[in-house]
TIRO-2110 file (N, C-alpha, C; in Angstrom, 1 decimal):
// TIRO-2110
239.9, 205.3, 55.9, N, 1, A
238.6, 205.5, 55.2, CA, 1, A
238.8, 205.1, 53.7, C, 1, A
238.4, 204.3, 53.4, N, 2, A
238.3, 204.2, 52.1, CA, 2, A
237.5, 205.1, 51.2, C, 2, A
237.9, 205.0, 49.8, N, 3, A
237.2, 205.8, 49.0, CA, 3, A
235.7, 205.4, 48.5, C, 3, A
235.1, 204.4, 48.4, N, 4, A
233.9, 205.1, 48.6, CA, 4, A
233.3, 205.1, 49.8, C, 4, A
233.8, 204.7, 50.6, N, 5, A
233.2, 205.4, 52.1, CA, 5, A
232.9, 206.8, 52.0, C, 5, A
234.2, 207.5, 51.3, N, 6, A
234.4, 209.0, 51.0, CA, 6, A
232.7, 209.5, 50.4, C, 6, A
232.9, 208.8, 48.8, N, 7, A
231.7, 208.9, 48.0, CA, 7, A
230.6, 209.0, 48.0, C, 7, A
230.4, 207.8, 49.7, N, 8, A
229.0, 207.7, 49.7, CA, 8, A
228.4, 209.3, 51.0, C, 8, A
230.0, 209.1, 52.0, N, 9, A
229.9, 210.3, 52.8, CA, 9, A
229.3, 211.9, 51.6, C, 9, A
229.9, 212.2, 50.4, N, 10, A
229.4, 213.5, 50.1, CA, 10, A
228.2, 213.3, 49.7, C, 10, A
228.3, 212.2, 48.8, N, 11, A
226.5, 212.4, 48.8, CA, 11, A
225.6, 212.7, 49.3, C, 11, A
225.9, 212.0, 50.9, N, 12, A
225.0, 212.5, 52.0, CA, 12, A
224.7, 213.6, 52.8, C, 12, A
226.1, 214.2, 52.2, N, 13, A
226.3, 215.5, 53.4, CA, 13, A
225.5, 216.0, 52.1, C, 13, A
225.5, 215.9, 50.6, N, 14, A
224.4, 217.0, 49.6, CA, 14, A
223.4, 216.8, 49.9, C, 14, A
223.0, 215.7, 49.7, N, 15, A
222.0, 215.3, 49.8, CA, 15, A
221.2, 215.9, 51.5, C, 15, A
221.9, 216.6, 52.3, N, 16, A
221.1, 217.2, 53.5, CA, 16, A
221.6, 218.1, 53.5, C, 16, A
222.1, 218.8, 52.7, N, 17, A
222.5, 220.1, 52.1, CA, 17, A
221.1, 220.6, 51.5, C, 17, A
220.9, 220.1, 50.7, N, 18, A
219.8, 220.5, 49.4, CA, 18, A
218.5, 220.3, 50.2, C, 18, A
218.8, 219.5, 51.0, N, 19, A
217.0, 219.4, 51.9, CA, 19, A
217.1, 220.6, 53.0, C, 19, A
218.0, 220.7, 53.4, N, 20, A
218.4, 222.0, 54.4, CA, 20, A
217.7, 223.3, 53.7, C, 20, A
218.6, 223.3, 52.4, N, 21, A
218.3, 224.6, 51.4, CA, 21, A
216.6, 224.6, 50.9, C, 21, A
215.7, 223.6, 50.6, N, 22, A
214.7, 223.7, 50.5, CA, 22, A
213.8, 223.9, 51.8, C, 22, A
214.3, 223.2, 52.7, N, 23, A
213.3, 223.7, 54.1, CA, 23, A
213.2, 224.9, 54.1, C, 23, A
214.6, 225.9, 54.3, N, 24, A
214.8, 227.3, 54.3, CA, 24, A
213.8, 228.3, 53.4, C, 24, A
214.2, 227.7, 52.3, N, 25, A
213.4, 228.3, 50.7, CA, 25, A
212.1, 228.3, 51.3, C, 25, A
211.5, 227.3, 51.4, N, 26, A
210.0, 226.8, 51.5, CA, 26, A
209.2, 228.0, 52.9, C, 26, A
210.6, 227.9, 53.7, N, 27, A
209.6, 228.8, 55.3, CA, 27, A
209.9, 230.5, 54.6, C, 27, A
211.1, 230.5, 54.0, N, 28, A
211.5, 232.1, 54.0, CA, 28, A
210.6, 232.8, 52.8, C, 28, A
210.1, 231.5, 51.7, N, 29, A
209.2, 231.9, 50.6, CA, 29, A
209.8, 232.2, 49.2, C, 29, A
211.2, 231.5, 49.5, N, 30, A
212.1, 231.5, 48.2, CA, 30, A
212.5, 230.5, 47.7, C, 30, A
212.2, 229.9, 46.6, N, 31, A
212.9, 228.9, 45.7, CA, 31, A
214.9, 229.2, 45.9, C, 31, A
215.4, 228.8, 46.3, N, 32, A
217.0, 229.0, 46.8, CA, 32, A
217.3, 228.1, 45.5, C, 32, A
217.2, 227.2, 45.2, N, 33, A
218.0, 225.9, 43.9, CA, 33, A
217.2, 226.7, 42.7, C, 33, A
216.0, 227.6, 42.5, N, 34, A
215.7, 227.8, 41.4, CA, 34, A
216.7, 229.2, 40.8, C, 34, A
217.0, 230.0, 42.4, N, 35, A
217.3, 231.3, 42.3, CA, 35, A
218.8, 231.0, 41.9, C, 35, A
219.4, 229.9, 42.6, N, 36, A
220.9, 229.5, 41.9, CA, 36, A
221.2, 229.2, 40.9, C, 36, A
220.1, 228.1, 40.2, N, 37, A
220.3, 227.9, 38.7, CA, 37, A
219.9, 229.0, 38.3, C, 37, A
219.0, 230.6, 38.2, N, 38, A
218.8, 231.3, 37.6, CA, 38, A
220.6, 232.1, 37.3, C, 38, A
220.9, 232.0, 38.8, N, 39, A
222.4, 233.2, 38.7, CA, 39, A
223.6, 231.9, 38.1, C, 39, A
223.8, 230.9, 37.9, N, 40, A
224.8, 230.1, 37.0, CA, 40, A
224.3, 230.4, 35.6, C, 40, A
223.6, 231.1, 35.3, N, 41, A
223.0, 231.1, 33.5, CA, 41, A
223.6, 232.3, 33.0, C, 41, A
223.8, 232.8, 32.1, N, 42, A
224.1, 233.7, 31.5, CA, 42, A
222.9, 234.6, 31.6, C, 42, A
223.5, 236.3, 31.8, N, 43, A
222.4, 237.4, 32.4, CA, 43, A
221.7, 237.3, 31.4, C, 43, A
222.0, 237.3, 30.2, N, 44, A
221.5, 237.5, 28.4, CA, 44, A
220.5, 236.1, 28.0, C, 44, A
220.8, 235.6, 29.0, N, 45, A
219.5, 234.1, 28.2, CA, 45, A
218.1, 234.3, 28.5, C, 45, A
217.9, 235.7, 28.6, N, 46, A
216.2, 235.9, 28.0, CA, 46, A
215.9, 236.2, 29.8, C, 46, A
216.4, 237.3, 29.6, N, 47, A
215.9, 237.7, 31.4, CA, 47, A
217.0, 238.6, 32.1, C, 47, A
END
């Protein structure tokens, strides 16, 4: 396998990662990508 074979393979697997996670979000009624960037922030950044 060469390497960007590799490259273009993770993209894709995120790239239907992140659509998976927003389907989910969207039926369950939760932003999931907004609720993760909230918990990667510091608790103290105004909230």
């Amino acid at each position: 396998m060469k390497k960007s074979d590799r490259i273009i393979m993770t993209f894709a697997l995120l790239g239907v990662a992140i659509i998976v996670i927003k389907l989910v979000g969207t039926i369950s009624g939760y932003d999931l990508i907004d609720m993760a960037v909230n918990a990667t922030r510091p608790a103290d950044a105004g909230g």
